[in-house]
C-alpha positions as CSV (number, residue, x, y, z in Angstrom):
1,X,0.0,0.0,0.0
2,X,3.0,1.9,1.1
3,X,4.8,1.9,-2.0
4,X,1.6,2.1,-4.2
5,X,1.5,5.7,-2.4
6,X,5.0,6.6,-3.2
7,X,6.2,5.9,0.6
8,X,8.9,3.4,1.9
9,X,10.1,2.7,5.1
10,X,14.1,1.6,5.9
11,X,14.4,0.0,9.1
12,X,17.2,1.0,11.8
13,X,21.0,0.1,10.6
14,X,20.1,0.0,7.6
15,X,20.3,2.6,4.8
16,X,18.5,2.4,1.0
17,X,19.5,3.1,-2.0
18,X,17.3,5.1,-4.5
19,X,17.7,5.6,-8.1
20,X,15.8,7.8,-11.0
21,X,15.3,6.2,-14.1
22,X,18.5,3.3,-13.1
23,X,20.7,6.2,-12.2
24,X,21.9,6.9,-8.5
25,X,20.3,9.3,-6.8
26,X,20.0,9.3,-3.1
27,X,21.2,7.1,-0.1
28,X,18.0,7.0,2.2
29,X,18.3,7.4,6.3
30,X,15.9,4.9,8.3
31,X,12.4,6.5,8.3
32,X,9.7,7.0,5.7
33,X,10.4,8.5,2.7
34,X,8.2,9.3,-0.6
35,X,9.3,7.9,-4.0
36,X,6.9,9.1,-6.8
37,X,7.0,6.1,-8.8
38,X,5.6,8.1,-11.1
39,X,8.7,10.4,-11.8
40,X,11.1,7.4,-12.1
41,X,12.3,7.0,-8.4
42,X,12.3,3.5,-7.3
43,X,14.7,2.0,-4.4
44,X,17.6,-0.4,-6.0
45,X,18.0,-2.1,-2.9
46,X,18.9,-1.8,0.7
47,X,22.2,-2.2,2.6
48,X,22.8,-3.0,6.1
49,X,25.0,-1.2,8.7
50,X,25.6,-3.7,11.1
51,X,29.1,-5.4,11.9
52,X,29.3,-8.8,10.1
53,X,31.7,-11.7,10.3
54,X,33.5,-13.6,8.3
55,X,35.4,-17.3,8.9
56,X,37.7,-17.6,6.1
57,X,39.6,-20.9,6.7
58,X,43.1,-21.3,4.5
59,X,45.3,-24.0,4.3
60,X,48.8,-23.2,3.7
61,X,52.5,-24.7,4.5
62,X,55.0,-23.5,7.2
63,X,58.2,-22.5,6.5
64,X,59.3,-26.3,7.9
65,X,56.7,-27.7,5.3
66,X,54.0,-28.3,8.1
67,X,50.9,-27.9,6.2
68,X,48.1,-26.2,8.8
69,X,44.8,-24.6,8.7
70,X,44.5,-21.3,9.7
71,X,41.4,-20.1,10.3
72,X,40.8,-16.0,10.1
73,X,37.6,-14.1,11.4
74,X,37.1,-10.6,9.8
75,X,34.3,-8.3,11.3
76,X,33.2,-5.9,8.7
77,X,30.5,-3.7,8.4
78,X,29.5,-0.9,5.0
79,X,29.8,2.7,6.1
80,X,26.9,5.1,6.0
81,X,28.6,8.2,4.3
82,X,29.8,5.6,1.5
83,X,26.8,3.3,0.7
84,X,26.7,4.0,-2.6
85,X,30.7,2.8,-3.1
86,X,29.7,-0.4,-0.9
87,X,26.1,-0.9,-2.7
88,X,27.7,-0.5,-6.9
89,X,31.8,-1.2,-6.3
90,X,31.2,-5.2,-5.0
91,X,28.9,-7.5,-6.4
92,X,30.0,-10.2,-3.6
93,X,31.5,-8.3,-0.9
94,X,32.9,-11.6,1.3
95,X,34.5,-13.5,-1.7
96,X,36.2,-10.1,-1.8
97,X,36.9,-10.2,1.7
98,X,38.0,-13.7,1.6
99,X,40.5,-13.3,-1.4
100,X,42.6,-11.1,0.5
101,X,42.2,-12.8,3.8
102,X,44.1,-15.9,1.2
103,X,46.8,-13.9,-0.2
104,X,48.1,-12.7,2.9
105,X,47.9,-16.0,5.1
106,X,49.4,-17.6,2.4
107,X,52.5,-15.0,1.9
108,X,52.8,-14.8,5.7
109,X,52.8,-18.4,7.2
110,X,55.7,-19.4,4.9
111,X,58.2,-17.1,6.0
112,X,57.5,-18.8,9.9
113,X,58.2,-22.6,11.6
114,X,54.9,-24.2,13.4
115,X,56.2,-22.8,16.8
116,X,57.0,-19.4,15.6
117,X,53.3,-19.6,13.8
118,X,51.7,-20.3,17.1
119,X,53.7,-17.9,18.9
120,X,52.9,-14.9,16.1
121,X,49.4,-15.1,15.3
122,X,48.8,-11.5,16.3
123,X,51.3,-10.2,14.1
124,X,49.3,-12.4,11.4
125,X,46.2,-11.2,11.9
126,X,47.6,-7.3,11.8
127,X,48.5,-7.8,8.7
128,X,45.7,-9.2,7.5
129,X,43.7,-6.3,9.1
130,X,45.8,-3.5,7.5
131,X,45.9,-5.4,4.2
132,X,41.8,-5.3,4.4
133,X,41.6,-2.1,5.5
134,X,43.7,-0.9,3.0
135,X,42.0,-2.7,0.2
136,X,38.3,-2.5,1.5
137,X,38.0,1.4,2.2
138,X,38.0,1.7,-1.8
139,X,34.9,0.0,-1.2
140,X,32.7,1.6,1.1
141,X,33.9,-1.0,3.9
142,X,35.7,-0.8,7.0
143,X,37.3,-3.6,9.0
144,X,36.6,-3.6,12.4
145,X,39.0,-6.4,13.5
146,X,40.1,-9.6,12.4
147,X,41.2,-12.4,14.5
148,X,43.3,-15.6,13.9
149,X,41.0,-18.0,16.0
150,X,42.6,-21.5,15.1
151,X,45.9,-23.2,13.5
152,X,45.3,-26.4,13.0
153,X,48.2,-28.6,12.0
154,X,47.7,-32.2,10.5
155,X,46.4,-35.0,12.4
156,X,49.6,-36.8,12.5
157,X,51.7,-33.7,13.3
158,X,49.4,-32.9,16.3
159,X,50.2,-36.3,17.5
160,X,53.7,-36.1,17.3
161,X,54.0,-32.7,18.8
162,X,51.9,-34.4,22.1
163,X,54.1,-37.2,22.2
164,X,57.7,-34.7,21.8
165,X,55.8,-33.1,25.1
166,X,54.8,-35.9,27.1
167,X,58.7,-37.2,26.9
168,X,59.8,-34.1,27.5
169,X,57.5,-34.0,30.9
170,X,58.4,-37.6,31.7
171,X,61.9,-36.6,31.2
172,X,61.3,-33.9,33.9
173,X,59.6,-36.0,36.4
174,X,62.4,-38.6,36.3
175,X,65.3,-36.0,36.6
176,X,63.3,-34.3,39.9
177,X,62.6,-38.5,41.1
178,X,66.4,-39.0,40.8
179,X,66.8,-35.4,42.5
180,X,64.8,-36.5,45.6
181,X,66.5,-40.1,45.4
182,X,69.6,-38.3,45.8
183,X,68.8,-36.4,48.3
184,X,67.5,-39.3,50.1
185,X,70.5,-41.5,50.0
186,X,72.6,-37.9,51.0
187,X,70.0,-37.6,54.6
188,X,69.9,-41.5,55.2
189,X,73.9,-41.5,55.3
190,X,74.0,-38.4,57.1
191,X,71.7,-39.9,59.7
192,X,73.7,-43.2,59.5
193,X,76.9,-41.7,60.1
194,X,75.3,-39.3,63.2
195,X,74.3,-43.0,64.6
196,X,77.4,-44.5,64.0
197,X,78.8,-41.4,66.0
198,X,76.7,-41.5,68.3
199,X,77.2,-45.1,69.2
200,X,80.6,-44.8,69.3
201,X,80.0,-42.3,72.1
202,X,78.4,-44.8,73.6
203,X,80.8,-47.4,73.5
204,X,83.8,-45.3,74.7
205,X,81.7,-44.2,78.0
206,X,80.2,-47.8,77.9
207,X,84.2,-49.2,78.0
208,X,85.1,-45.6,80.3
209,X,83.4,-46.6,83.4
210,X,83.8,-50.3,82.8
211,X,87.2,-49.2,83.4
212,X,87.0,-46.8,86.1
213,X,84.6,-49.7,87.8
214,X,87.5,-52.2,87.4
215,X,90.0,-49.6,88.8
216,X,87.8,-48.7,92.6
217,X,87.5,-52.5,92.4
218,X,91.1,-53.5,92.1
219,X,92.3,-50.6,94.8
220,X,88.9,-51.6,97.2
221,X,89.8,-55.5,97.4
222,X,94.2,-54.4,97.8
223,X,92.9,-52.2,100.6
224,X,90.5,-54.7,102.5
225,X,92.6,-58.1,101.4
226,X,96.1,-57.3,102.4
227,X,99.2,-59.4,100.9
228,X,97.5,-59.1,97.4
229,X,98.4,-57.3,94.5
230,X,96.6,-55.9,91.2
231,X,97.4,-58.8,89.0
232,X,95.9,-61.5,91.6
233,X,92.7,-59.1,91.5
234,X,92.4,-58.8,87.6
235,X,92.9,-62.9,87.3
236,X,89.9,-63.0,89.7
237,X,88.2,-60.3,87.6
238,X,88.8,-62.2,84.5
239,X,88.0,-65.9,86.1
240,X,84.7,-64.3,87.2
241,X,83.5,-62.9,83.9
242,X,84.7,-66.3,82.6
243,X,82.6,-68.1,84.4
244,X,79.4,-65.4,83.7
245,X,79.9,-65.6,80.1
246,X,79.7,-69.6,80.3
247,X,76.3,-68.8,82.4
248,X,75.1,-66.9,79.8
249,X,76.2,-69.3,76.7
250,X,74.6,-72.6,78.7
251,X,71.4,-70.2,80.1
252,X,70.5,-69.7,75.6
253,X,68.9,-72.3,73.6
254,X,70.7,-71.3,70.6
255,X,74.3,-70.4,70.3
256,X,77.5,-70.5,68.2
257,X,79.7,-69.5,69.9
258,X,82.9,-71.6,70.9
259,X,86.0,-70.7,72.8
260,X,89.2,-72.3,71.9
261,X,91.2,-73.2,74.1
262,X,88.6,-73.8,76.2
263,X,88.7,-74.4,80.6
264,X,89.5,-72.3,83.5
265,X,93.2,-72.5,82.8
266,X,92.9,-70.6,79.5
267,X,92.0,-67.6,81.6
268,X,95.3,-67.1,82.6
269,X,96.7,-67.7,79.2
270,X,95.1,-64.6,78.1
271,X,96.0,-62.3,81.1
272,X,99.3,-63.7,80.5
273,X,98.8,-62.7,76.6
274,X,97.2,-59.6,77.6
275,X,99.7,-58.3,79.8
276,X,102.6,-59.2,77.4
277,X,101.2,-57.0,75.0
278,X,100.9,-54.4,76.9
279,X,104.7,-54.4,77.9
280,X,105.6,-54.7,74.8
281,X,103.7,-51.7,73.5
282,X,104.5,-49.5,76.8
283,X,108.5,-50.7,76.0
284,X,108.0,-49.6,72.0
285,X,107.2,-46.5,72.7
């Protein structure tokens, strides 16, 4: 009914385009306008404002002859003040649009390895951005951003890459496990050696007051038993630990223990030996 009238109405973020006789005329703002049919005016179409996106997916080759998908997402949208460039200049604005997002992916990735492709994707989508922007403008369109969203490297690359990782991690984990083995072994032989120290101590005061015990025993028994002297009181010493050590062989169930010579009369043997010895040291030196 509208347009039987004359009248048309463009919606919001969206602008018209009207012609007289096929010839641009006008760019129409939203709103109601007239358009005498009568005197040639007629809309040629409509054209909207709003940002749209683009996914342009390209497969190309790194510079180590990895071939990976890159996939590119352009936001565009046609500017008001140049409708009429955006409306007549491009009969398929996003084959345009996804020509140029090509030609740059494809001279860019080949100059870079995977990693360094991975690792410079920003720089890759600038580029494509300013080579857009530079291209599009002619056009009536700007370029509001464009974003590298995904490289995707073959199947079997992908797989390798995880498997160059996970050795690397497992070679990790086994250099800290042989880290904290070390330092395991380094605290269990410090803690053996404090032990053995400590043990030692124990010994030499153990062996200390057996012989300060022996010595109040020898002077005790010369004072109270007169007529005897230090060696009758060590053979006594020595026959009576004798005989306690036999108590204590006899008193076990299981024992391998033998003394050779064995009897009472090999005590004095060994005194004998005993105090030999330690003549002979005390005249060495």
């Amino acid at each position: 009914m509208g347009q039987a009238l004359g009248c048309i109405q463009v919606d919001q973020s969206t602008v018209a385009i009207k012609e007289t006789f096929g010839k641009f005329d006008d760019v129409l703002e939203p709103g109601c306008h007239c358009l005498p049919w009568c005197l040639g005016s007629q809309v040629a179409g409509q054209l909207s404002l709003r940002v749209q996106q683009l996914d342009v997916r390209c497969e190309t080759k790194t510079k180590d002859n990895v071939f990976v998908n890159v996939v590119a997402s352009v936001q565009y949208r046609a500017l008001a003040e140049k409708a009429s460039d955006a409306f007549y200049k491009l009969s398929n604005t996003r084959s345009q649009i996804q020509a140029y997002v090509f030609d740059v992916i494809r001279a860019s990735v080949p100059k870079l390895d995977l990693d360094a492709t991975f690792e410079q994707k920003n720089d890759i989508a600038k580029a494509v951005e300013e080579e857009l922007e530079k291209a599009m403008s002619h056009y009536g369109y700007e370029i509001v951003q464009t974003l590298i969203v995904d490289i995707e490297p073959d199947e079997h690359v992908k797989r390798a890459m995880n498997e160059i990782n996970a050795a690397a991690r497992m070679r990790l984990a086994a250099n800290e496990k042989a880290e904290a083995e070390k330092i395991l072994q380094i605290k269990r032989a410090e803690g053996e050696a404090e032990s053995k120290y400590l043990a030692g101590l124990g010994i030499a005061r153990q062996r200390q007051a057996i012989v300060d015990g022996l010595r109040d025993s020898v002077l005790a028994f010369s004072e109270n038993v007169p007529g005897t002297s230090s060696k009758d009181v060590m053979d006594m010493v020595l026959v009576t630990q004798y005989f306690d050590t036999m108590k204590e062989i006899g008193a076990s169930s299981k024992t391998n223990s033998v003394f050779i010579p064995h009897g009472p009369g090999a005590v004095k043997d060994i005194a004998s030996q005993i105090r030999e010895g330690l003549l002979q040291a005390n005249a060495t030196t």
